[in-house]
N, C-alpha and C positions, 0 to 999 in steps of 0.2 A: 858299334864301338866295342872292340874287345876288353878283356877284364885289366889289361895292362894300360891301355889307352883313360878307362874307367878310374882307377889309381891314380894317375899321371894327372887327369883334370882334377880329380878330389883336392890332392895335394897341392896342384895350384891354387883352389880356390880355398884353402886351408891354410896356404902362405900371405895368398893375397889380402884376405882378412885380417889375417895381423899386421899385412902394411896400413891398411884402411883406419883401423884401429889408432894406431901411433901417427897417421899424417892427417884422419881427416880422409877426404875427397878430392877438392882441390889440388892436392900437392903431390897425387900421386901420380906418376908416370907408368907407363908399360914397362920403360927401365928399371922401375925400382922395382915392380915386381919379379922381371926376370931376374936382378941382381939378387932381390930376397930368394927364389925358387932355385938360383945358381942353376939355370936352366938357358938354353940360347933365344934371340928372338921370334927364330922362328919353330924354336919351341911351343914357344908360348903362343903366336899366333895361328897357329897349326887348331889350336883351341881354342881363343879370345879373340876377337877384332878389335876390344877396344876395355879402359878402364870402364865407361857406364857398364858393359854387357859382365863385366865381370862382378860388379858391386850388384847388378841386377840378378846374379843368379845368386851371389849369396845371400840376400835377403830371399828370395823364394826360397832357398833350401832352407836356412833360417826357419821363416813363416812356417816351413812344414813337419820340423821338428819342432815348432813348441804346437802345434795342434798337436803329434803324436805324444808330448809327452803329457799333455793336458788330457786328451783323452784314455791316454792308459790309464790315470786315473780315479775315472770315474766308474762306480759301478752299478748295478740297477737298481740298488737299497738306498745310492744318493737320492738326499730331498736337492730340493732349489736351491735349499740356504745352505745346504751343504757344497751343490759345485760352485754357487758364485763365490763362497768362502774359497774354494781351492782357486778359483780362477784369482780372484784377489789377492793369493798369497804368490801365485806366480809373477803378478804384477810388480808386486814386490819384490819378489828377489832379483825382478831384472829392475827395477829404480835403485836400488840400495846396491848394484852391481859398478861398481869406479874405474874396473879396469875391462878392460875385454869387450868395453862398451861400444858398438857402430853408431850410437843415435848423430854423434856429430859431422863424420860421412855422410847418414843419411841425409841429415836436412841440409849438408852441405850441397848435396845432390840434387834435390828437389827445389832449392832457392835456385840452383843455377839453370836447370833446367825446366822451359815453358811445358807444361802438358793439362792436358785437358781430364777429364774428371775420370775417361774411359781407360787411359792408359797409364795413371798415376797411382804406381802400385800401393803411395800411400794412404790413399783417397779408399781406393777399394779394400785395404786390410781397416782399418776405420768404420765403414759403411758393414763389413762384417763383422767386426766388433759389436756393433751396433745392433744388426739382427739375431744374433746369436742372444748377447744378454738380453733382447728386447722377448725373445721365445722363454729366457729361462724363466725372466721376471712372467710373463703368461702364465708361466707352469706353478710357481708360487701363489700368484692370486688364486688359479686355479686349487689349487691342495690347501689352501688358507694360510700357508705361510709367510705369506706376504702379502702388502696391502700397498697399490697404488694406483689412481686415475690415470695416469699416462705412461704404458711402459714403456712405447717409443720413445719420448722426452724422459724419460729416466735412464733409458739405457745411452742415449746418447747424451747426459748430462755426464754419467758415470765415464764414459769414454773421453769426455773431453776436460774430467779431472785428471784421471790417466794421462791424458797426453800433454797434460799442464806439469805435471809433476814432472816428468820426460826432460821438459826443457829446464826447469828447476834445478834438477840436479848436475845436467851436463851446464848452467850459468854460474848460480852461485852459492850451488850444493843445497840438499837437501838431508834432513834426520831422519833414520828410522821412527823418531816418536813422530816426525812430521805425515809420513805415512800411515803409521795406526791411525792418526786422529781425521786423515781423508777418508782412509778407508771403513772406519768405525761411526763415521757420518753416514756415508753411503747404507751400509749394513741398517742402522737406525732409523733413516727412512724409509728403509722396506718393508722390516721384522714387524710381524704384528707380536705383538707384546701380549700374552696371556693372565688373567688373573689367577 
């Protein structure tokens, strides 16, 4: 794909997002996307086959900008309790985020569509969620910064406050103070507390 062709999909997938945004999943058509892009049909399917493929890559591109911006982050002088702080605050800026939100695309997505555990991208960004904090909490106990019997069941307890709050906020809203006081739980149970 040439550098112009490279442009041409970005911006599709840079408009279509904002239709996704404003309709959901459901409601959108291939036409409302070419209408938003002011591009022809087969513009657009020159690129796309279809709304899933398009809502599917922007969550991967997605997914792959907030690992780069979480790991640019982090440096080699971070303790535990310092990246899952950072990780935690990222958490946070995307629940306390109101506008420019996909969550209700997404699971408009995933209710409609049947998938198995292999192909459900949100099954497996979850399960790595999961291993991720499940290594950092390792690294914690190990350095003595933190204190837990089961870091698997904490890292996946911790993910599936996350993704409680997720729907929270996109039902019947959530507070910033409602978030400190999940995430300042979390933190609490792990920190060992020195004399």
């Amino acid at each position: 794909m040439g550098e112009k062709s490279v442009q041409k999909k970005q911006y599709i997938l840079d408009t279509a997002r904002k239709v996704f945004v404003e309709k959901g999943f459901k409601n959108v058509t291939m036409k409302d996307i070419v209408e938003a892009c002011e591009i022809s049909r087969g513009g657009l399917y020159l690129y796309f086959d279809s709304t899933e493929q398009i809502l599917l890559e922007i969550l991967q591109m997605e997914a792959q900008e907030t690992d780069d911006v979480f790991t640019e982050h982090i440096s080699e002088e971070d303790t535990a309790a310092d990246i899952l702080t950072l990780f935690l605050k990222e958490q946070k800026k995307e629940l306390l985020q109101k506008k420019n939100n996909l969550t209700v695309a997404v699971y408009e997505y995933f209710f409609a569509h049947e998938s198995t555990d292999k192909n459900n991208m949100l099954r497996r960004q979850f399960d790595a969620g999961v291993r991720v904090l499940e290594k950092l909490i390792q690294a914690g106990i190990a350095s003595g910064e933190f204190y837990c019997e089961d870091p698997k069941g904490a890292a996946t307890n911790i993910m599936y406050v996350l993704e409680g709050m997720k729907i929270n906020a996109q039902t019947f809203g959530i507070t910033e103070k409602m978030v400190d006081e999940q995430l300042l739980y979390i933190m609490q149970g792990l920190i060992v507390e020195f004399d």
